[in-house]
C-alpha positions as CSV (number, residue, x, y, z in Angstrom):
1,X,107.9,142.0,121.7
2,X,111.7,142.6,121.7
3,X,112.7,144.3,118.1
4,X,116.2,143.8,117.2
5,X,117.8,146.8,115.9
6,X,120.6,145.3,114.6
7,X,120.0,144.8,110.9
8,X,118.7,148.6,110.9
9,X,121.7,150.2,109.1
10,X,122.8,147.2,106.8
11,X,122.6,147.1,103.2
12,X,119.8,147.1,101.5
13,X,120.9,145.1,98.4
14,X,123.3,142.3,98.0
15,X,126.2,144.7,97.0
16,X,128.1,147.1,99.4
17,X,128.9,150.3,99.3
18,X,132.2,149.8,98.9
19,X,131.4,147.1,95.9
20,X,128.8,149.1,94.1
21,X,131.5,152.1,94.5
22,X,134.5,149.6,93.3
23,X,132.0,148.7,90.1
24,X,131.7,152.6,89.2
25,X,135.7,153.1,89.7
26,X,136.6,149.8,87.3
27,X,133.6,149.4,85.0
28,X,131.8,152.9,84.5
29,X,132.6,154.4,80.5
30,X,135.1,151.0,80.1
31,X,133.4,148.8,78.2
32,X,137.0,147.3,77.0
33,X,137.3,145.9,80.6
34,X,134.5,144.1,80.4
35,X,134.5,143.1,77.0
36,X,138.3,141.7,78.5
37,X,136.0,140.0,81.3
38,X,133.5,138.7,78.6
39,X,136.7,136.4,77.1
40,X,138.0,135.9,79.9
41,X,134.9,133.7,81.2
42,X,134.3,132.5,77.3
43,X,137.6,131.2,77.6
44,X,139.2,132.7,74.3
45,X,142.8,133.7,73.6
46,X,143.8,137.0,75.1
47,X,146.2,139.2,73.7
48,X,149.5,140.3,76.0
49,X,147.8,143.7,76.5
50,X,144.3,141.5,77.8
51,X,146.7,139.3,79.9
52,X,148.0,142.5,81.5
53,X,144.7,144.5,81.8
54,X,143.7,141.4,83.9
55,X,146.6,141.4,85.5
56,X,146.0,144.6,86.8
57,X,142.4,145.1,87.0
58,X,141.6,142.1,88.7
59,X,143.0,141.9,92.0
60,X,141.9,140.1,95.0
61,X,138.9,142.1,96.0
62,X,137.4,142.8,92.4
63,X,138.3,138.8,91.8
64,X,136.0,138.6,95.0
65,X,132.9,140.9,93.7
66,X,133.5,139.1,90.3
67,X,132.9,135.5,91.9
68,X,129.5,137.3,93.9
69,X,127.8,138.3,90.7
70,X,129.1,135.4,88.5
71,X,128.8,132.5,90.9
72,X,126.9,134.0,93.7
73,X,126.6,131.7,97.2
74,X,123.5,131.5,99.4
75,X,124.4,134.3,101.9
76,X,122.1,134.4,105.4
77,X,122.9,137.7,106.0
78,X,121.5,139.0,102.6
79,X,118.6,141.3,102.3
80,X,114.9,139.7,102.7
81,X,114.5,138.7,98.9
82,X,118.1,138.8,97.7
83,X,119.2,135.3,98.9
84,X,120.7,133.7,95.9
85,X,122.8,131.1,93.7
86,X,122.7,129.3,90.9
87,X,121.1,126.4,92.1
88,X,118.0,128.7,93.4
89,X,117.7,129.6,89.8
90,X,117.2,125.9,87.8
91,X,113.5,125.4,86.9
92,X,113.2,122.2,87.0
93,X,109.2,122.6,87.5
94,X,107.2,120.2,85.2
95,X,110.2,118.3,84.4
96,X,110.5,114.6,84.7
97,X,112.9,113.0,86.1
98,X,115.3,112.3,83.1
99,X,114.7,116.3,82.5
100,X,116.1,117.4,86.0
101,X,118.5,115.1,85.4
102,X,120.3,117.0,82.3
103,X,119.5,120.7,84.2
104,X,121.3,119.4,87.1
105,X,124.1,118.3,85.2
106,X,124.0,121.6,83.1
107,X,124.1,123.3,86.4
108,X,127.1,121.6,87.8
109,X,128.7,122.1,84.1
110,X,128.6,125.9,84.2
111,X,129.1,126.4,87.8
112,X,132.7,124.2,86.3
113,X,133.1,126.5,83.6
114,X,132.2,130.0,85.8
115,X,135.1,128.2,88.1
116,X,137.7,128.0,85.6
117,X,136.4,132.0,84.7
118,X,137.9,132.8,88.0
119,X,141.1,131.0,88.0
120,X,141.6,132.7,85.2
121,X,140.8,136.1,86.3
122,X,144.1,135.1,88.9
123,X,146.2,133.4,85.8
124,X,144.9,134.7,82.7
125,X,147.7,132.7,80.4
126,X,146.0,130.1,81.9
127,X,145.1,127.8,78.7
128,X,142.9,125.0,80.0
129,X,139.5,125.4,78.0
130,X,140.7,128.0,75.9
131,X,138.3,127.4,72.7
132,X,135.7,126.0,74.5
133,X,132.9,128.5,73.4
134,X,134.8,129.3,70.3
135,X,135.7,125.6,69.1
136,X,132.3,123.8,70.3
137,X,130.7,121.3,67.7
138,X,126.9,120.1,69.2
139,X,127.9,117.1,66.7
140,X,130.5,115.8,68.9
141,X,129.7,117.0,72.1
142,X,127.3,115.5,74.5
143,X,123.6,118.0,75.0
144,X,124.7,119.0,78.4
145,X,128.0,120.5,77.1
146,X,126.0,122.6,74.5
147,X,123.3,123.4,77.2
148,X,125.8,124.6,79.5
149,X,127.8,126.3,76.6
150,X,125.1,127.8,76.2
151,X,123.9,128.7,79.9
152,X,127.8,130.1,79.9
153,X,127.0,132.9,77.3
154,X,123.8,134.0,78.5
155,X,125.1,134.0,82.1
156,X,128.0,136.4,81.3
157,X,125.9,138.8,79.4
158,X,123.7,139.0,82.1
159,X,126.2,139.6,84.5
160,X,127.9,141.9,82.2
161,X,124.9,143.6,81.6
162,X,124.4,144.1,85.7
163,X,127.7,145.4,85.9
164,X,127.2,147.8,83.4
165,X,124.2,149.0,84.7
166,X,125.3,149.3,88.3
167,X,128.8,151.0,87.0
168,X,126.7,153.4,84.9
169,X,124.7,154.9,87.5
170,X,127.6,157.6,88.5
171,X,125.1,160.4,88.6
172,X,123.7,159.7,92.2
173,X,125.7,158.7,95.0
174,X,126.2,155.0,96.2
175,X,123.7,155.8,98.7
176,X,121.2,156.3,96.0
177,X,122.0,153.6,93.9
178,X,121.5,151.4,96.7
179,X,117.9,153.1,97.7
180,X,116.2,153.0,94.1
181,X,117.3,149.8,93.3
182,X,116.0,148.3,96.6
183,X,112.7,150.6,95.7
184,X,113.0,149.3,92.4
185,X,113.1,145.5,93.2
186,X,110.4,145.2,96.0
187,X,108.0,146.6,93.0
């Protein structure tokens, strides 16, 4: 049996070195960033100092580890068990088909508004849904914009969350990070 070698030095999680180590530099003891990144994606009005901490935070390769834990893409050259997107995630077990039907188009609705996110992150005077979370009325609005709204804000969190997490962990050395969390996961 011939063993390829070549995946033995890769990455053990879905972030890089040199992401996990751009997280720490941007994110770690700055919660205003994020909190900035929080309306950014909830698409409310930023002030000219937000506009300008975006401007100058968000450059092309934080834009770029932004869209991988927001909007992440299947990637075959992930780690065995870290293969995801958001389509992986939509339980749509035990639904019928008028059920899969609204979680598919909840889906598509916040992979739209996780979209407009980044293009904001590039343009953040952009005004295009600013209000939507704020602004929403369930009265007028159809179920799979207030499922999706709602998807939106849980998303974000979560992906706040992670980056919070992963920026916090400044004690051990990227090295580390990457080992215990890969220890961590196949638990």
């Amino acid at each position: 049996m011939v063993v390829n070698n070549m995946n033995k030095d890769k990455q053990k999680m879905r972030f890089s070195d040199t992401e996990l180590s751009l997280m720490k530099n941007t994110f770690a003891d700055n919660e205003d960033i994020l909190i900035v990144l929080r309306k950014v994606f909830l698409q409310t009005k930023l002030t000219a100092r937000e506009q300008e901490l975006v401007k100058g935070v968000f450059y092309k390769d934080m834009v770029a580890l932004i869209r991988k834990t927001y909007l992440p893409e299947v990637d075959v050259d992930a780690p065995i068990n870290q293969v995801v997107d958001l389509w992986l995630t939509v339980d749509f077990k035990d639904k019928g088909a008028e059920e899969t039907e609204k979680l598919i188009a909840t889906r598509a609705k916040l992979i739209e508004l996780l979209e407009a996110g980044l293009k904001r992150l590039a343009n953040p005077t952009n005004t295009g849904l600013i209000g939507y979370v704020e602004k929403f009325n369930p009265v007028e609005n159809s179920v799979i914009e207030l499922l999706a709204r709602n998807a939106l804000i849980v998303h974000q969190e979560q992906q706040l969350g992670q980056l919070k997490f992963l920026a916090g962990m400044k004690e051990e050395s990227v090295e580390q990070t990457k080992e215990r969390l890969f220890k961590d996961s196949s638990k």
